[in-house]
N, C-alpha and C positions, 0 to 999 in steps of 0.2 A: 566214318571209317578212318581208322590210324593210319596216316601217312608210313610211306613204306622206304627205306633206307636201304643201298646196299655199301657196307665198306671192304677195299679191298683193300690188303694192309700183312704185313708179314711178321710187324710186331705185337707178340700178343698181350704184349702189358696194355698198348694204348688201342688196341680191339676191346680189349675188356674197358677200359675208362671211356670210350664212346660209346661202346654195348650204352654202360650207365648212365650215361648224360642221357644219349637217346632216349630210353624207356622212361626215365623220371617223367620226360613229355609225351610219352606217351607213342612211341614209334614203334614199328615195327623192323628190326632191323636182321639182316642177313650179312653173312661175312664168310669172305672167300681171302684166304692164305696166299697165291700163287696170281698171275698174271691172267694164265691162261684159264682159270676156274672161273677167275672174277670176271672175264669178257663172255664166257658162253652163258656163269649166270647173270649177266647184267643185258643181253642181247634175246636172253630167252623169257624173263620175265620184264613187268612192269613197274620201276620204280619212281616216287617223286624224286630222290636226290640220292646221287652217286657219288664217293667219296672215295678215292682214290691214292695210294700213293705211288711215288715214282717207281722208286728203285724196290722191283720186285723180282721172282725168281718168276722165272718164262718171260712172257710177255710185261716192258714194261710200262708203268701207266699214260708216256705219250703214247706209246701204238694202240694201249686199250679206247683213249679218246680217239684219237683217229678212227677207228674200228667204227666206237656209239656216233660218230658226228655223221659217219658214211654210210651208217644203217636207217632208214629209212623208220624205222620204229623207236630210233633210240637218239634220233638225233637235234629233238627239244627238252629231252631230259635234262636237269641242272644238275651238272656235273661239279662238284670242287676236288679240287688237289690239296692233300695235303702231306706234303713232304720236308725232308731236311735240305733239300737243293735252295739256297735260300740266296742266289745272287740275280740280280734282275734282270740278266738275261735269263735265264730258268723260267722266272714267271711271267716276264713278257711271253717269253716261246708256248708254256703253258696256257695261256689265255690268245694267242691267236689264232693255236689250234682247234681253240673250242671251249675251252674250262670254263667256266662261270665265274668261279673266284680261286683265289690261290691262299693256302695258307702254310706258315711254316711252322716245323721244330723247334725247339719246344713252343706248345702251343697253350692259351688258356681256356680250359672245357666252356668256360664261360662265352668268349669270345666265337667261340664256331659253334655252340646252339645258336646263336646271336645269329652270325654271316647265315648257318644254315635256314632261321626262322628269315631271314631278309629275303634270302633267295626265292622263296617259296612264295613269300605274298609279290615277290618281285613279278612272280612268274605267272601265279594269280590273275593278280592284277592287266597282266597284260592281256590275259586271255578272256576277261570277262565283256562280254560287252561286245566285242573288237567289230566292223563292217570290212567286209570286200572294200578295199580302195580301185577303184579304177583311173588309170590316164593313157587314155588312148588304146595300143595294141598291150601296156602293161598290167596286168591285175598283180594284185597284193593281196593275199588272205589269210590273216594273221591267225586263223579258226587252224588250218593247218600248216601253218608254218610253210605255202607257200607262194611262191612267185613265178607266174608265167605272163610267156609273151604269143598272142595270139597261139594259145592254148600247148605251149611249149615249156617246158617244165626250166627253171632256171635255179640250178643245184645251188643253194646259197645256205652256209653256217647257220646257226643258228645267231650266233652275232651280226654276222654280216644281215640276216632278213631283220632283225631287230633295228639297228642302224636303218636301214632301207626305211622300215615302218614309219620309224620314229621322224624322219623328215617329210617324206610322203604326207604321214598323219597332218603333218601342219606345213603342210606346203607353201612355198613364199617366205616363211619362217627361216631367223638366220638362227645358227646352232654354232657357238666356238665350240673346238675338240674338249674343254674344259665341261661345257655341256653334256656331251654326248656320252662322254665318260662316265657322268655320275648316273647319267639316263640307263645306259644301257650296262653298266658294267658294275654300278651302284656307287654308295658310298666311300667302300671299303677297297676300290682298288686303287693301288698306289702304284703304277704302270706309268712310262711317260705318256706325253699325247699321240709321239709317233705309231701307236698301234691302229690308232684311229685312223691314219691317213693311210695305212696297212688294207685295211678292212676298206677304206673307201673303195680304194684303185681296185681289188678283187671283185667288189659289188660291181664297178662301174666296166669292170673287161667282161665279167660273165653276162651282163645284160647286153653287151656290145655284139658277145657274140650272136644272138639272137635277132638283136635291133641296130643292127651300125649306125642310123640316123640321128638317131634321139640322144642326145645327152641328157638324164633326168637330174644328177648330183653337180650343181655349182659349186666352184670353186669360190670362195670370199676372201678373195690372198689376204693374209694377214691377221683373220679373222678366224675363217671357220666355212663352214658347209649351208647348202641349203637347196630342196628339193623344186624343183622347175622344170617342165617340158618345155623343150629346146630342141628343133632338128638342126642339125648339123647343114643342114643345106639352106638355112637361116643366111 
């Protein structure tokens, strides 16, 4: 089955030049003009990668991500942005809301089949295979992207459970934010490290509020991160 593509994008030169990138590889792709077309068709159907630009008419594409990250059906789908907002606050803010990756104006077609084909075996990749983690009252199930505490649902990004996984997975293991970055966020993001420690503190308050005991995410001053059961009453 051909991988399925929505872009949502107001210029129709560079709709039409990823229409063509896409389909040379063989995609199947869909395109929505306006904010608000692109959020009901990207919430109502099922696609492997959404592609986004910012500055649209209606709704623009941070509320569309916030929308996919908040919907329950849409919110492991790999999302990129690609817009002309090209200063790094733009693409920090883009990526801790949710994006996958960020890319700018002018872009090389080359370059974003590239990050798009990365994303996808990224995404693959994580999902093949994966096991229930269990520690204690915590489960992790990477099969649906989620994490509960004694069967309590713990609303977590799709970043933030990714982070989560990836320590968990190798628990004991130390991870510098120079790590975790390329893990989770890939090659191609050039973000500083402080996103990272963004996404920690979020992971480590939303599990708090379920579990106030346990610290699972250490701190490694200096270093980096790494996953351990720890109660607090230790």
């Amino acid at each position: 089955m051909s991988p399925r593509a929505l872009l949502v994008e107001d210029d129709q030169d560079i709709c039409e030049l990823v229409k063509i990138i896409l389909r040379t590889e063989s995609f199947d792709i869909d395109i929505e003009y306006d904010g608000d077309s692109g959020s009901r068709r990207a919430l109502n159907n099922e696609y492997d990668v959404i592609i986004l630009d910012i500055m649209l008419p209606g709704l623009d594409g941070w509320e569309i991500c916030k929308k996919l990250r908040d919907n329950p059906s849409t919110k492991s789908t790999p999302i990129i942005m690609l817009t002309a907002k090209s200063e790094e606050s733009d693409r920090v803010t883009g990526l801790e809301i949710g994006a996958d990756d960020y890319i700018t104006k002018p872009f090389s077609p080359r370059e974003l089949l590239a990050r798009i084909k990365a994303l996808l075996r990224r995404s693959a990749d994580f999902n093949q295979g994966k096991k229930e983690l269990h520690f204690g009252k915590l489960k992790i199930d990477p099969e649906a992207y989620q994490v509960t505490v004694e069967n309590k649902l713990i609303p977590l990004t799709r970043k933030e459970f990714e982070l989560l996984h990836i320590l968990a997975h190798h628990a004991g293991s130390l991870f510098s934010r120079e790590q975790l970055l390329e893990q989770v966020w890939g090659f191609n993001y050039f973000g500083d490290a402080r996103t990272v420690d963004e996404h920690i503190k979020r992971v480590r308050q939303k599990i708090a509020s379920q579990d106030p005991k346990n610290t699972y995410i250490q701190t490694v001053w200096g270093v980096g991160y790494k996953f351990e059961v720890k109660s607090s009453d230790d």
